[in-house]
N, C-alpha and C positions, 0 to 999 in steps of 0.2 A: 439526608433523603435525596435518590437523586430525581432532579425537577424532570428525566423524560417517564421516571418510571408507574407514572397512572396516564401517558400520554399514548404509549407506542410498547410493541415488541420490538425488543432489540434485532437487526439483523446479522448482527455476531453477539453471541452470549459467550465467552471463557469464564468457568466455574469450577475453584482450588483445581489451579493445574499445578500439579506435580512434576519434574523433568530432575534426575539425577545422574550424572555420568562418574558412576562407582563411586566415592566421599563427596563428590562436589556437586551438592546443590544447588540447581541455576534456576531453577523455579520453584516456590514452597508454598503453594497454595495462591497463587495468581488470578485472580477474575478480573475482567473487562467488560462493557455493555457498549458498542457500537450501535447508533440508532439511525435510522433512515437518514441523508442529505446530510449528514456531521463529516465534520472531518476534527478525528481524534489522533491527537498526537502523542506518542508514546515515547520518554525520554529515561535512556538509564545509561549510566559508564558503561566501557567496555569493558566486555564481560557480564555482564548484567543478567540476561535471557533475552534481550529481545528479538534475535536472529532467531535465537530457538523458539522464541513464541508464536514467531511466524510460521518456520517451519512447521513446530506444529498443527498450526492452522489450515495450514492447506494440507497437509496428509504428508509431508515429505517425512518428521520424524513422529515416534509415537511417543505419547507423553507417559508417563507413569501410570501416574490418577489422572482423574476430570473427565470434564462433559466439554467439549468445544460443538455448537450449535451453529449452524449457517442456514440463517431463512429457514429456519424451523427445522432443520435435516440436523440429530444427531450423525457426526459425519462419521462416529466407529460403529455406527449399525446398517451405513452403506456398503453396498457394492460395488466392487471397481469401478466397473459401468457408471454405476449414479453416482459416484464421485465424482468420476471426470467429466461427467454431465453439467454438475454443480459448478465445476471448476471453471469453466465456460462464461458462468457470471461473475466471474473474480478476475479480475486486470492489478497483475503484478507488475510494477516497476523495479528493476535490480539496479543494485547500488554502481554497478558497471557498467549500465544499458545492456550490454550481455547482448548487442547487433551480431549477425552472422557475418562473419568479415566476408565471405568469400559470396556475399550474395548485396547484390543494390540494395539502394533502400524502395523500390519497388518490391522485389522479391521478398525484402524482407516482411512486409507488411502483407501480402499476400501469403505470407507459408501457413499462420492461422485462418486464414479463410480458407484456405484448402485443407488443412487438418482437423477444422471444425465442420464439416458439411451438414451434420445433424442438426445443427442452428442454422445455418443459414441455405442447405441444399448446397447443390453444386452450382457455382458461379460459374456462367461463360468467360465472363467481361468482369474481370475484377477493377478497373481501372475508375472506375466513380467511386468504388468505397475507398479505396487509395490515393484518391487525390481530395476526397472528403475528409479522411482522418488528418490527410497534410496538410490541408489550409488549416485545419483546426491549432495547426501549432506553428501555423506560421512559414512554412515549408516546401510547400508544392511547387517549389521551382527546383526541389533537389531528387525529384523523385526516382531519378537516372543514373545517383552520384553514389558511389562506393562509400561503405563507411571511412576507408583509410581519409577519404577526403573532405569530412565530415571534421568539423573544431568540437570540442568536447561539448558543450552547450549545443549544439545541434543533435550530436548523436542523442543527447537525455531525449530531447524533445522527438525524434522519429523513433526513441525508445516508448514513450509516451502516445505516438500515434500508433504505433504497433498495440497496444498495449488497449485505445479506445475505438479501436479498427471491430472489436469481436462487441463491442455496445454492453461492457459488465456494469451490473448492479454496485460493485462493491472493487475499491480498488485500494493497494496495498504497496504504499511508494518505503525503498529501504533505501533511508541517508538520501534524498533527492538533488540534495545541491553539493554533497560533497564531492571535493575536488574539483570545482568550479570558481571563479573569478565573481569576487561580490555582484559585479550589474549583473552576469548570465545567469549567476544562483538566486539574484532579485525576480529578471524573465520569469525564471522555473518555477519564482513560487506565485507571480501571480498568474502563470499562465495555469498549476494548480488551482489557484480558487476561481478562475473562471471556468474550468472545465464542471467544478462543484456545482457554481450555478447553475451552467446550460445545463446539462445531461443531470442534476441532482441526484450526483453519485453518493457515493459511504464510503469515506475513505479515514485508512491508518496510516500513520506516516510515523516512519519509525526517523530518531532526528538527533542531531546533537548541535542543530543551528536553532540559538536564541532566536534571531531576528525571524529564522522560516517558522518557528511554534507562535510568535508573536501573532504574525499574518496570516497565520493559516488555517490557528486552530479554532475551533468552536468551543471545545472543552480538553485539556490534556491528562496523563497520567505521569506517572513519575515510578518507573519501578526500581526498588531498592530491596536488597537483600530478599529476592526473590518474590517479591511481594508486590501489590500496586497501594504502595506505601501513602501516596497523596495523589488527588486527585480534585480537578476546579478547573476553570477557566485561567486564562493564563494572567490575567490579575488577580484573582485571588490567590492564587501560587505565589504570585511574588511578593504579596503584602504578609504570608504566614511569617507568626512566630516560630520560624524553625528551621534549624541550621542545616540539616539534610536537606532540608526543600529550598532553602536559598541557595544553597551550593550550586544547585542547577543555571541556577540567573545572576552569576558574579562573571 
């Protein structure tokens, strides 16, 4: 039984999602329940589906079967428009920061405030919400600096302020610390859970770092052979009787 489900509506429901590319099945009936201020960690080998689960979730691929639900919005019975509405309240982290090289890290945190206007109107003076999303990660003395000149542990984090610059409900970090030096991917992950606090975001963190599910998470999944094969807190996980679920934590 899960303990949030007489508490709350989930703000992401995935329900048997299906995803096949021609013989190879990458999801076989998948469900997930993300609930208000959690932060759930999703862990499976590569290759597993969890890029694809993402994907799917934001609308980039279509899934087969299933219902994927966002704050109540079946999101395959929206419209472009009220999709990219929706999307508005979703702050993606990419496994690359995925920064505009050719644009500062001012510029960069400004191009969604300028491409979102419907939330926030049109800004004269961007420069309080950009030096607001920077101190939030520690930053606001860089806000002039090129990404080339950005150390990789920097770029995550004005990827991260780019990312809490647009004020989303729900936020979706893929691999946050990989390729990162253990103290900067330590930073990342608690400058993650104090972001959870303050702003009491909903976040999925897709992961293959023990130590970051450890600290991070509220409750995890574990998806295996397309499925969300086990699922618990991150102690409970590691006390199972069972050799697919310890695999995860050797």
């Amino acid at each position: 039984m899960d303990e949030h489900s007489n508490l709350q509506q989930p703000v992401v429901e995935i329900s048997n999602l299906y995803k096949s590319y021609g013989s190879n099945t990458v999801l076989d009936g998948f469900n997930l329940n993300l609930y208000e201020g959690e932060n759930l960690v999703v862990m499976g080998k590569s290759g597993s589906g969890k890029s694809v689960m993402i994907k799917c979730l934001i609308g980039l691929e279509q899934p087969d079967r299933g219902v994927i639900r966002i704050m109540g919005h079946d999101i395959s019975q929206l419209s472009r428009e009220d999709l990219d509405n929706l999307r508005t309240e979703i702050g993606f982290l990419f496994q690359g920061s995925a920064l505009y090289d050719s644009m500062s890290v001012r510029e960069n945190l400004e191009f969604p405030l300028r491409r979102h206007t419907k939330k926030f109107g049109i800004i004269k003076d961007t420069t309080p919400f950009v030096l607001a999303a920077l101190e939030n990660v520690g930053l606001a003395h860089a806000i002039d600096l090129m990404p080339s000149e950005l150390s990789g542990g920097m770029k995550r984090r004005v990827a991260l302020a780019r990312t809490l610059i647009l004020q989303p409900k729900i936020i979706l970090y893929d691999e946050p610390t990989t390729g990162l030096d253990p103290i900067t991917a330590k930073e990342i992950i608690l400058l993650m859970k104090n972001i959870q606090q303050q702003y009491k975001t909903s976040s999925i963190i897709i992961t293959h770092d023990v130590d970051c599910a450890r600290v991070i998470s509220n409750r995890m999944i574990l998806l295996v052979d397309g499925i969300n094969y086990a699922e618990g807190t991150f102690q409970a996980l590691t006390t199972m009787n069972d050799e697919k679920v310890l695999a995860f934590f050797k």
